[in-house]
C-alpha positions as CSV (number, residue, x, y, z in Angstrom):
1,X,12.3,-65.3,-3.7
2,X,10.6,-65.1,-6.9
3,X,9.1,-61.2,-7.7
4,X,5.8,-61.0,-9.6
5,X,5.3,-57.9,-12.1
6,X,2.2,-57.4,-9.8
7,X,4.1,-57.2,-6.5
8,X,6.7,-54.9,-7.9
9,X,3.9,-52.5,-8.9
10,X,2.7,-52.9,-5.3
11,X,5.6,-52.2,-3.4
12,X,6.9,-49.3,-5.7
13,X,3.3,-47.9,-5.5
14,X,3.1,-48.1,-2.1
15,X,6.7,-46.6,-1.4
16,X,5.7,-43.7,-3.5
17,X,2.5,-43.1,-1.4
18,X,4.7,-43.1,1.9
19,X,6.9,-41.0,0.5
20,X,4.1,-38.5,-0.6
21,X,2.4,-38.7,2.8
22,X,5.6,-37.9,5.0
23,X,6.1,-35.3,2.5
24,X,2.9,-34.0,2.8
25,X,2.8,-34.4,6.3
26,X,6.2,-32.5,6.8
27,X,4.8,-29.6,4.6
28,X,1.6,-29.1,6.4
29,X,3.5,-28.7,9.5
30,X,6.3,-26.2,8.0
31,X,3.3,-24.1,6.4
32,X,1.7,-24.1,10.3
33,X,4.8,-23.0,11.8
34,X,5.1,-20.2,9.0
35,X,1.2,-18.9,10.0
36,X,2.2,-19.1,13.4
37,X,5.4,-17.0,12.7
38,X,3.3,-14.5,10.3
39,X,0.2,-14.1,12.6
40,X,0.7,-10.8,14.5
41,X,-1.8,-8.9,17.0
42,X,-3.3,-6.7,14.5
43,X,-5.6,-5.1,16.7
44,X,-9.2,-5.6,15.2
45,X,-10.9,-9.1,14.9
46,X,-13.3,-10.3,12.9
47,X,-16.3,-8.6,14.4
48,X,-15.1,-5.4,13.9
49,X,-16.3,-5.7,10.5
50,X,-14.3,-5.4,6.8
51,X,-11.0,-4.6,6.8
52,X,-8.1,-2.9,4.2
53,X,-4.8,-2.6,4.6
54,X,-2.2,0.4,3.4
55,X,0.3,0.1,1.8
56,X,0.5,-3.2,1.1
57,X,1.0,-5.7,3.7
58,X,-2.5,-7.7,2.9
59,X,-1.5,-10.7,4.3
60,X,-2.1,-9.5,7.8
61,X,-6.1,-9.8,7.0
62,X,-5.2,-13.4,5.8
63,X,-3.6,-14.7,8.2
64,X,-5.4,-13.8,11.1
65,X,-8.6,-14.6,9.4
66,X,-10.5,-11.0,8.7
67,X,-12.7,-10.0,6.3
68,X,-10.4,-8.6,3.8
69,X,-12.2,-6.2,1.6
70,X,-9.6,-4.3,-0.6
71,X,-9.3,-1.5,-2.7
72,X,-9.3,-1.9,-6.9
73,X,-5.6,-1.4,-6.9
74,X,-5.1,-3.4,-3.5
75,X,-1.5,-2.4,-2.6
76,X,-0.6,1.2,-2.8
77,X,2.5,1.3,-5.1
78,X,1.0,-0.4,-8.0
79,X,-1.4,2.6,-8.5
80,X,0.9,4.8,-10.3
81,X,-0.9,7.0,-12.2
82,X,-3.2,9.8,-10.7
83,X,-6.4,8.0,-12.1
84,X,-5.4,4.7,-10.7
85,X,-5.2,6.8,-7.1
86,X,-8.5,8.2,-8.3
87,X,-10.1,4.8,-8.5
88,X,-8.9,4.2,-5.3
89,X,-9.9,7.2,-3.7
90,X,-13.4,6.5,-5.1
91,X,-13.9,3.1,-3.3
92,X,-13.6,5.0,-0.1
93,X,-16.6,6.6,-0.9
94,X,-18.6,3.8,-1.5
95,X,-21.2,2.2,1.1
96,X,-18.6,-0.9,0.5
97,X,-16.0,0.6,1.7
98,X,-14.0,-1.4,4.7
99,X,-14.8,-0.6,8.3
100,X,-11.4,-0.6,9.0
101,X,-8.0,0.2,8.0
102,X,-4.7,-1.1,8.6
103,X,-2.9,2.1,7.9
104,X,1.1,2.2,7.9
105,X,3.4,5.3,6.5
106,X,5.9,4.0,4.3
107,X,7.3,3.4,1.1
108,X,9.3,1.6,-1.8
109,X,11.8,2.9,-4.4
110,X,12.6,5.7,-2.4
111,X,9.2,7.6,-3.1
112,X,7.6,10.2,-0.8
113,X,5.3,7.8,1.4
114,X,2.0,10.2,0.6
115,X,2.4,9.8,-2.9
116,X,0.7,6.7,-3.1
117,X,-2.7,6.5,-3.0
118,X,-2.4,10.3,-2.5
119,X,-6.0,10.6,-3.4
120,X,-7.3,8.4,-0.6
121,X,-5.7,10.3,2.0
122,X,-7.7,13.5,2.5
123,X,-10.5,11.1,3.1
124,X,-8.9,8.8,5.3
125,X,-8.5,11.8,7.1
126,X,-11.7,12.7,7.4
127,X,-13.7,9.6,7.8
128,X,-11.7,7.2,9.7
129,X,-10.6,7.9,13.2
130,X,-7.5,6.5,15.5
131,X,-8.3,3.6,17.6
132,X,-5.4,2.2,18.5
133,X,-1.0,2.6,17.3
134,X,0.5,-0.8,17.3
135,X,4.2,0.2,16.6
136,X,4.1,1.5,13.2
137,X,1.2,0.5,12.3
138,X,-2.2,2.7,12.9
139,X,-6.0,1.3,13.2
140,X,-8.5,3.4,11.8
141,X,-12.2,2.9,12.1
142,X,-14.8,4.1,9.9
143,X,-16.7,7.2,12.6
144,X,-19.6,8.3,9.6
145,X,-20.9,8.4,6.3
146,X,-17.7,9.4,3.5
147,X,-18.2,13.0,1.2
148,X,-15.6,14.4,-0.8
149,X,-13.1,16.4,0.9
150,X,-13.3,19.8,0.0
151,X,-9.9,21.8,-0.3
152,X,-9.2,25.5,0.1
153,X,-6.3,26.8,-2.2
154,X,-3.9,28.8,0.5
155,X,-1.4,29.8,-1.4
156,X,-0.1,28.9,-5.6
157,X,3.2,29.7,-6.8
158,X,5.1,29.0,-10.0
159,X,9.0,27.9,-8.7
160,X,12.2,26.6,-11.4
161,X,13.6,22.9,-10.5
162,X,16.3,23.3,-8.3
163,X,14.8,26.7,-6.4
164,X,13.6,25.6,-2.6
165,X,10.0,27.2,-1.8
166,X,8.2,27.3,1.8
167,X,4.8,25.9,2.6
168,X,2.2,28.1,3.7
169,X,1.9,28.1,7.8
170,X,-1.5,25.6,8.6
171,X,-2.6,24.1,11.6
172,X,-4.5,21.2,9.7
173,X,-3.2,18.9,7.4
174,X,-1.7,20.5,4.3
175,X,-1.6,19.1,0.8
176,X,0.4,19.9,-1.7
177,X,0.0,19.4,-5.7
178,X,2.8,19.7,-8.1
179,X,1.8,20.4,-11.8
180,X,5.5,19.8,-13.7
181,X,5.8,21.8,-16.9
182,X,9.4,20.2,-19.0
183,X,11.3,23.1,-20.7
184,X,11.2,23.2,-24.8
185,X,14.2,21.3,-24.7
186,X,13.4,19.3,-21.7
187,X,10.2,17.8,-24.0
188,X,12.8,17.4,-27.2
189,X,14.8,15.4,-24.7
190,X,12.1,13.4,-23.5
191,X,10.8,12.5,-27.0
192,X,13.9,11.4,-28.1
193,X,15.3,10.5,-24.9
194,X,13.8,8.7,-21.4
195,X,12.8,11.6,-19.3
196,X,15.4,12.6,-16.1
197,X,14.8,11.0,-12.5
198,X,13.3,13.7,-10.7
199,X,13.5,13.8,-6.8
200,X,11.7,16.1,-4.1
201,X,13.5,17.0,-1.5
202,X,11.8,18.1,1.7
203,X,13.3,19.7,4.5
204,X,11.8,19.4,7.9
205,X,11.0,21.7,10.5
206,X,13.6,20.3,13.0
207,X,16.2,21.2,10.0
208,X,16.3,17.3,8.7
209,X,16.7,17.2,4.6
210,X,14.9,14.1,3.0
211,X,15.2,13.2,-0.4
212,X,12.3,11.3,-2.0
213,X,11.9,10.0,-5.8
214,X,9.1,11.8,-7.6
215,X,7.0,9.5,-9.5
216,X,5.5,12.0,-12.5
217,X,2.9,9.8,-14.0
218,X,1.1,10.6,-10.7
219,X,0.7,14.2,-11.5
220,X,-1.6,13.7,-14.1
């Protein structure tokens, strides 16, 4: 049987488009099966209006079709400098803010979990309220209109690295803001030099010792 130049650039064409179509075919149903896998119960819907998530897990909004309206700095670890958190923090006061947050304590790199986005959290505090606990993860709704939290100094103190200080005893939520001031030679060191790791360790009231990395561009 005799093969044209035409035919051949028939058949190989149309093998090639098969071959794309099972391809594609096979890939559309993997990528459903992955959704399907990823999709969880997040506990809101999309008529409970704009949602955010914290720290960083944003496909959650994704894949169970939200409205996803995120911060600047959309996942928490990226905003690593105090005005980056600032930024942040300042979205929450907006009228734009999300009517909804997917709010989960934890971390990356060993940091201390309130570090990032420390900013936001006085007002998450005091403008979203608990609607439901899924596991882990916490659903906050948006009860009123957002104002700069005001903070009363309790106590101020000037410690040495290395020396262990106590909180002052509160029965609300307590902040605390470290202003870290290098040595003479700890500044020589750090011009010539990469500055030292620093880490904060916090010790529990049930006696537990953590130890936590402390990220110093988010002092200032």
């Amino acid at each position: 049987r005799r093969i044209t130049l035409g035919s051949a650039l028939y058949q190989n064409t149309r093998g090639i488009w098969q071959l794309l179509s099972t391809q594609t075919n096979a890939f559309d149903r993997e990528h459903g099966r992955s959704i399907s896998q990823l999709a969880t119960n997040a506990g809101v819907s999309p008529d409970d209006g704009a949602v955010d998530v914290y720290p960083w897990d944003v496909w959650i909004p994704l894949v169970n079709q939200l409205v996803y309206r995120p911060r600047p700095v959309f996942q928490s670890y990226p905003a690593y400098t105090s005005k980056l958190a600032d930024i942040n923090a300042r979205h929450l006061l907006n009228a734009s803010a999300p009517d909804t947050l997917l709010f989960e304590v934890k971390n990356v790199d060993g940091r201390l979990p309130s570090l990032d986005d420390a900013s936001s959290w006085p007002i998450i505090l005091s403008t979203y309220e608990i609607r439901s606990v899924n596991g882990a993860r916490v659903v906050l709704s948006r009860s009123g209109e957002a104002r700069p939290v005001a903070m009363n100094v309790l106590h101020r103190s000037v410690q040495r690295i290395g020396e262990a200080f106590a909180l002052p005893h509160h029965d609300g939520p307590l902040m605390i803001a470290i202003d870290l001031q290098p040595s003479t030679a700890g500044r020589v060191w750090a011009a010539a030099f990469r500055g030292p790791a620093i880490a904060l360790e916090v010790r529990t009231r049930d006696g537990q010792l953590r130890r936590f990395t402390y990220v110093q561009s988010l002092a200032g």
